[in-house]
C-alpha positions as CSV (number, residue, x, y, z in Angstrom):
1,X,-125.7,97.4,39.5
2,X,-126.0,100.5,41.4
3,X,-123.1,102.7,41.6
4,X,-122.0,106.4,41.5
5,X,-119.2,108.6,39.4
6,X,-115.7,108.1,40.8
7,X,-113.5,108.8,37.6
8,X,-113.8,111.1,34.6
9,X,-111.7,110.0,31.5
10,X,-110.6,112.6,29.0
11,X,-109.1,112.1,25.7
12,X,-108.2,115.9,24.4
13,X,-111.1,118.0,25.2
14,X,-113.6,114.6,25.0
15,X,-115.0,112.6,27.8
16,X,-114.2,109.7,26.2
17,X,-115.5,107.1,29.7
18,X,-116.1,107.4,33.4
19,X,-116.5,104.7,36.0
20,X,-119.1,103.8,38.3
21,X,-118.7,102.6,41.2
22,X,-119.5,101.8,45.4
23,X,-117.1,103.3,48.2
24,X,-118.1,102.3,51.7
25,X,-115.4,103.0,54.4
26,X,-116.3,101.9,57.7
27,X,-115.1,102.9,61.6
28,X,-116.0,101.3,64.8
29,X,-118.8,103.1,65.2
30,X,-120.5,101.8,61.8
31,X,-120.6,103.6,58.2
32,X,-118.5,106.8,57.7
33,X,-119.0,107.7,54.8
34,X,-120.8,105.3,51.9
35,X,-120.9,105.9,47.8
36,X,-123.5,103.6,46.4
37,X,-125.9,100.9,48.3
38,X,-123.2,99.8,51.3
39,X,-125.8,96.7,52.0
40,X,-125.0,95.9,48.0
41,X,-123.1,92.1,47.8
42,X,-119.7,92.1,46.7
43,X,-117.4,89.2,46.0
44,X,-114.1,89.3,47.7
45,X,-112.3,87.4,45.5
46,X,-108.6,87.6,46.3
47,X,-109.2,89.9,48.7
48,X,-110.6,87.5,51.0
49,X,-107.0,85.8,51.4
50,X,-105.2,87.5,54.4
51,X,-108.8,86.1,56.0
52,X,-108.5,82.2,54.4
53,X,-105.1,81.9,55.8
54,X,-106.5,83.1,59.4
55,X,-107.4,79.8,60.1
56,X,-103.6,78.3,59.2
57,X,-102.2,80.8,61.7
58,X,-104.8,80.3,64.3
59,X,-103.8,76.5,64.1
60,X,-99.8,77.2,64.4
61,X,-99.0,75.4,61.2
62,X,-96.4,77.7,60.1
63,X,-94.9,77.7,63.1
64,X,-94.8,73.2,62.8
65,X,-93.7,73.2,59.6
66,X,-91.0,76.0,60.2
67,X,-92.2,78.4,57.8
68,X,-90.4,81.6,57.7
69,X,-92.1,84.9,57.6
70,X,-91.9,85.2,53.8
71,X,-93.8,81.8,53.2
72,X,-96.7,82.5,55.9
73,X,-97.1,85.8,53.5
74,X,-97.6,84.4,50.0
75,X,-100.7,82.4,51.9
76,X,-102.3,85.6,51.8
77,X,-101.0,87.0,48.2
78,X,-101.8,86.7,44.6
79,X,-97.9,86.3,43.6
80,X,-97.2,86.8,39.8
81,X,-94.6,83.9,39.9
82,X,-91.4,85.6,39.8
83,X,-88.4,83.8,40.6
84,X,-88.5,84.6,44.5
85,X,-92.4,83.3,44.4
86,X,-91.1,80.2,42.8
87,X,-88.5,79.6,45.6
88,X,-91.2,80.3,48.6
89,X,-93.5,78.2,46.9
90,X,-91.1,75.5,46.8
91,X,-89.7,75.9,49.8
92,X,-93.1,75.4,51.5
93,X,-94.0,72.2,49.7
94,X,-90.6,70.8,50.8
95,X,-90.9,71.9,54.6
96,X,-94.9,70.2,54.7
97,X,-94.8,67.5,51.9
98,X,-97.6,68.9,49.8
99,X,-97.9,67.9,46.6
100,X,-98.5,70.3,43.3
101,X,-100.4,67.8,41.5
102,X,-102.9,68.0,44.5
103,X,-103.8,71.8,43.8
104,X,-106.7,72.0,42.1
105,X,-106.3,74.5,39.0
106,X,-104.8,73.1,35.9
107,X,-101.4,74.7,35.0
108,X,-100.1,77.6,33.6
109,X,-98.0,79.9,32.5
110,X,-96.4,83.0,35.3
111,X,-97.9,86.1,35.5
112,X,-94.9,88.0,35.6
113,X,-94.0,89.1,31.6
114,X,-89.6,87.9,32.4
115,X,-90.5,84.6,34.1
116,X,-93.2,83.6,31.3
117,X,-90.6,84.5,28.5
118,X,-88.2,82.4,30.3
119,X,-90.8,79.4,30.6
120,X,-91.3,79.4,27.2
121,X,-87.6,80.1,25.8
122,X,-86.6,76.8,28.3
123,X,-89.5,74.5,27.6
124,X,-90.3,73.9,30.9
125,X,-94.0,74.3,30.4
126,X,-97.2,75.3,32.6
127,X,-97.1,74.5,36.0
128,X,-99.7,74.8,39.1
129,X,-97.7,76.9,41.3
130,X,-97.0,79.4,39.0
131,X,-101.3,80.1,39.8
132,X,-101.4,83.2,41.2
133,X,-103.7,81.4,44.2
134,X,-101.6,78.7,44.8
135,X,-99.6,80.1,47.8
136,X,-103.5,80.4,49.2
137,X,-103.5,76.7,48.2
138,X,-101.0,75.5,49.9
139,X,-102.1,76.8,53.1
140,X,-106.0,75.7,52.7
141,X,-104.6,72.2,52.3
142,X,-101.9,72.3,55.0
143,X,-105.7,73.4,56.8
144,X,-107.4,70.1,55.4
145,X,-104.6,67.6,55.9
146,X,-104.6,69.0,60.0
147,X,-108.1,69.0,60.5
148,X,-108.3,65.2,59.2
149,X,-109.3,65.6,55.8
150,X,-108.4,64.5,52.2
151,X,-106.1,66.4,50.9
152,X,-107.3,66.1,47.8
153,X,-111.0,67.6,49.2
154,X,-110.0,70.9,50.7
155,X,-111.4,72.6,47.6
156,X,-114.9,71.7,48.4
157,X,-117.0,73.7,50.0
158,X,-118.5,71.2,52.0
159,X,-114.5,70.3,53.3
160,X,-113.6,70.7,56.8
161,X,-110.9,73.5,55.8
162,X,-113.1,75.4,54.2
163,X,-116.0,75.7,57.0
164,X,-112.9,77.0,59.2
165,X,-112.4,79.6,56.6
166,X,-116.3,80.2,56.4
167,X,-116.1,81.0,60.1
168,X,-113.1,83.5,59.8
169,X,-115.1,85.2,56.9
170,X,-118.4,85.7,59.1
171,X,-116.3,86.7,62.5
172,X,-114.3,89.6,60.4
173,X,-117.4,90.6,58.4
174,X,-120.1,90.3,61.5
175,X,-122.4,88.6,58.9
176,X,-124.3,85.8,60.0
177,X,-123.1,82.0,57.7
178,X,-126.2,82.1,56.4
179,X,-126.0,85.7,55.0
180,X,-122.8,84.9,53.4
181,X,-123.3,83.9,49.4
182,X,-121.1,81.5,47.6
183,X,-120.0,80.7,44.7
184,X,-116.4,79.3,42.7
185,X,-113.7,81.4,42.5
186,X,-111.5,81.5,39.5
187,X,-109.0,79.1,41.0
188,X,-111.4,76.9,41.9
189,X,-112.3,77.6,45.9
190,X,-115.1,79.0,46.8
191,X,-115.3,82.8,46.9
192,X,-117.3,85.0,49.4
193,X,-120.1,87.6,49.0
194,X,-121.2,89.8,51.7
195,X,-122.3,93.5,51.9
196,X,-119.6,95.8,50.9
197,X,-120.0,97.4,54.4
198,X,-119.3,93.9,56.0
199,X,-116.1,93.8,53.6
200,X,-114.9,97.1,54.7
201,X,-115.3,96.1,58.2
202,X,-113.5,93.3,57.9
203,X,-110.2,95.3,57.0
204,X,-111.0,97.5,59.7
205,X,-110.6,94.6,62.3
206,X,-107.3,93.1,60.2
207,X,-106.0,96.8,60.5
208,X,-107.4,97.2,64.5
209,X,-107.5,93.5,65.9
210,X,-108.4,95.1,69.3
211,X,-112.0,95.6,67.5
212,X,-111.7,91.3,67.2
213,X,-113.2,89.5,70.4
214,X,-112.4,86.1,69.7
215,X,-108.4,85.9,71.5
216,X,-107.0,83.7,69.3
217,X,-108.7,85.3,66.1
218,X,-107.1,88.5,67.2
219,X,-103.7,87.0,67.8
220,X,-103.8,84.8,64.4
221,X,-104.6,88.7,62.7
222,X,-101.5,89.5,64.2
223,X,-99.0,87.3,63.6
224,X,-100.3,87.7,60.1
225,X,-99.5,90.9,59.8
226,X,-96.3,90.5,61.0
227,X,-95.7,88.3,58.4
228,X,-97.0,90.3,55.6
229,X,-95.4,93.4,56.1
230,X,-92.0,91.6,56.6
231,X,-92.5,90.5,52.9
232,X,-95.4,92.4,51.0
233,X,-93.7,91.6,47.9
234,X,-95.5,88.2,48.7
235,X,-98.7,89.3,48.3
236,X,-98.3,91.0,44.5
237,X,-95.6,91.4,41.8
238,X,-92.7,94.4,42.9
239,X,-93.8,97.9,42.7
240,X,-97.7,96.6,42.1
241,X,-101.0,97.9,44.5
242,X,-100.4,95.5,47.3
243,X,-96.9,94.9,47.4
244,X,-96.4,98.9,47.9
245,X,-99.7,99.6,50.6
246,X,-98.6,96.3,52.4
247,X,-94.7,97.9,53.0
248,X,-96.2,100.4,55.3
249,X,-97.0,98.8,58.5
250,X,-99.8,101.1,59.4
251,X,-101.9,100.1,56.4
252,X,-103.5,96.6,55.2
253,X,-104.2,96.1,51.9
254,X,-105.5,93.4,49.0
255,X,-106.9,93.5,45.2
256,X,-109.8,91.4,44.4
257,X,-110.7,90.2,41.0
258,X,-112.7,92.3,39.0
259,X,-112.6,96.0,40.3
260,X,-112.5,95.1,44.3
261,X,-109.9,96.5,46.5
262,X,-110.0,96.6,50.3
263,X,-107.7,97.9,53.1
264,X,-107.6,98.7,56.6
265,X,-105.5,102.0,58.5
266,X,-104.5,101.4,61.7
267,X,-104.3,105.3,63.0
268,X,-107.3,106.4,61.2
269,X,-109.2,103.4,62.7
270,X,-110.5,102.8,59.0
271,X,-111.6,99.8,56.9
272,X,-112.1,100.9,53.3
273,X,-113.9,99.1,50.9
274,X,-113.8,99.6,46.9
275,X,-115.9,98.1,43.9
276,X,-115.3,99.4,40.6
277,X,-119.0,98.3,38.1
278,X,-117.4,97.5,35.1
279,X,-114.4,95.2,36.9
280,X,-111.5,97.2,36.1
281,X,-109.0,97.0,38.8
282,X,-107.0,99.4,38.0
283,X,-109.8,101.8,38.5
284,X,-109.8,100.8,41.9
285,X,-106.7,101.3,43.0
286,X,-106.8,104.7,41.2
287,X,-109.6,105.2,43.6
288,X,-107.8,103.6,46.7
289,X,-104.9,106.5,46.0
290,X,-107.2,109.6,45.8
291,X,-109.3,108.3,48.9
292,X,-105.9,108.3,50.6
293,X,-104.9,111.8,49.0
294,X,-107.8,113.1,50.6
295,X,-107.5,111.7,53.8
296,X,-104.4,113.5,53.8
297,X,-101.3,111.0,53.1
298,X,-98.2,111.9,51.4
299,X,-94.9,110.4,50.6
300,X,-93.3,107.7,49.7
301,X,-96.5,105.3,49.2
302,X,-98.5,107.9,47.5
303,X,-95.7,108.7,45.1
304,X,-95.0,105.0,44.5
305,X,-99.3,104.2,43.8
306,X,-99.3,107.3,41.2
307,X,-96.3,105.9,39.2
308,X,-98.1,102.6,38.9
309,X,-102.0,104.7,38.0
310,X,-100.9,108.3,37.0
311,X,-103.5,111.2,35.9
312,X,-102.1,111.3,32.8
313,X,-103.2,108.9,29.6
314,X,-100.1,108.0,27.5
315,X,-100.3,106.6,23.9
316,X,-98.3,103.5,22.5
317,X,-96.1,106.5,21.3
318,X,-95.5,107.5,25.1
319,X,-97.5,110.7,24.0
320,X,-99.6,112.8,26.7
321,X,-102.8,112.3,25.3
322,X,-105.8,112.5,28.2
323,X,-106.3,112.4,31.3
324,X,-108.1,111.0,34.3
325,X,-109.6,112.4,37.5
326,X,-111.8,111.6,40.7
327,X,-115.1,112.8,40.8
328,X,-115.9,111.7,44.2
329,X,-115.3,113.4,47.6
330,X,-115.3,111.5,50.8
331,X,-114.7,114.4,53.1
């Protein structure tokens, strides 16, 4: 896997690891500046979910089912199930009649440390919605159920919700369906590979939908975004990557499994693109930070993403033992 140096890690006065890595950040006007092989495949993985629920919004089914702003947002987010997840969730399946024993991925325990203690402590046992993906869910199947389908089918990737979302992911990336690779995701829908470029455009159009011909593609982008930066806490756990980029309404942002993160900025006209070799993803947003650093931002955002990936490497003890640093330069 090709890849270049973004971070040093030192332990003392050891290297002890360093990370490899592609950065591609894109403009209107093509690549601006590209680490690694931009033409490289990438799986979105989650990051591909404030696309999958394009189609939902395109369609008006939050608006038929009366969903509030909060519950259009957790279609697009990989919620940790804390308690107010929990309530959107449930408040979604109530308003549209969808079942939890139709999702797909077996059950399990919440992400979120409190809320899995308290599963446990009550007995209450696993459950499908507390699946980071099943906000995503929900909305695919609302897709399916409109479009005529089986319920039941809409994680297939021959269904007829998921060759809407195919569509949304080749508009937003500009790659042809045929270019596009395929494969399962971890919750069971298929996932999307394209070339990091085509990845890093597609946040560029979420963050500048005047860059999207298609009129009701553009306007389903957003009445998205609306939605998502009324509630970013929708899209992560409090005080995580995407919940914090997502509270500013200039920026759009989303972590992929295994090292990927993605986001657009609106004033810099920007989609930025992020793929960390070895999977780690906090790598990437450590990555995501400095790229912003160097573009320039400060405040409350910046000081809120180096709290959650600091410089400094702490020991079980809380000691100040290393440290870690970028090694790249996009400027």
């Amino acid at each position: 896997m090709e890849g270049v140096e973004l971070i040093s890690q030192s332990r003392g006065e050891l290297i002890e690891c360093s990370y490899m890595g592609r950065i591609c950040i894109t403009g209107e006007d093509g690549v601006i500046k590209a680490l690694g092989d931009p033409s490289g495949y990438a799986y979105y993985r989650s990051a591909s979910k404030p696309i999958q629920s394009l189609p939902v919004i395109m369609r008006r089914l939050n608006e038929k089912y009366g969903l509030t702003k909060k519950e259009t947002a957790i279609l697009s987010g990989s919620h940790w199930a804390q308690q107010q997840h929990i309530e959107t969730l449930t408040s979604i399946m109530e308003k549209t009649g969808l079942r939890e024993e139709d999702m797909i991925m077996l059950p399990t325990y919440p992400r979120d440390p409190l809320m899995m203690e308290k599963v446990i402590r009550e007995g209450t046992g696993k459950r499908k919605i507390y699946h980071n993906c099943s906000g995503k869910h929900l909305g695919i199947m609302m897709l399916q159920r409109e479009l005529g389908g089986d319920v039941r089918d809409y994680w297939k990737r021959d269904s007829i919700a998921q060759h809407e979302i195919l569509a949304a992911i080749s508009a937003l990336t500009g790659t042809e369906k045929d270019r596009i690779m395929i494969g399962v995701d971890g919750c069971g829908v298929p996932v999307y590979a394209v070339p990091l470029k085509g990845i890093a455009d597609s946040y560029l159009r979420l963050a500048c939908p005047d860059l999207i011909k298609d009129d009701e593609l553009r306007d389903a982008v957003i009445r998205n975004r609306e939605a998502i930066h009324s509630a970013p806490y929708m899209l992560d756990a409090t005080e995580r990557a995407s919940a914090i980029i997502d509270s500013d309404p200039g920026f759009i942002g989303k972590d992929g499994a295994l090292g990927l993160y993605v986001m657009g900025i609106t004033e810099k006209r920007m989609g930025i693109a992020v793929k960390i070799n070895d999977g780690n993803g906090s790598k990437a947003v450590y990555v995501i930070l400095n790229i912003l650093k160097q573009l320039g931002y400060t405040g409350d955002i910046i000081k809120r993403l180096e709290k959650l990936v600091p410089d400094e490497i702490v020991n079980d003890n809380d000691f100040v033992v290393g440290k870690q640093e970028p090694v790249f330069s996009i400027l």
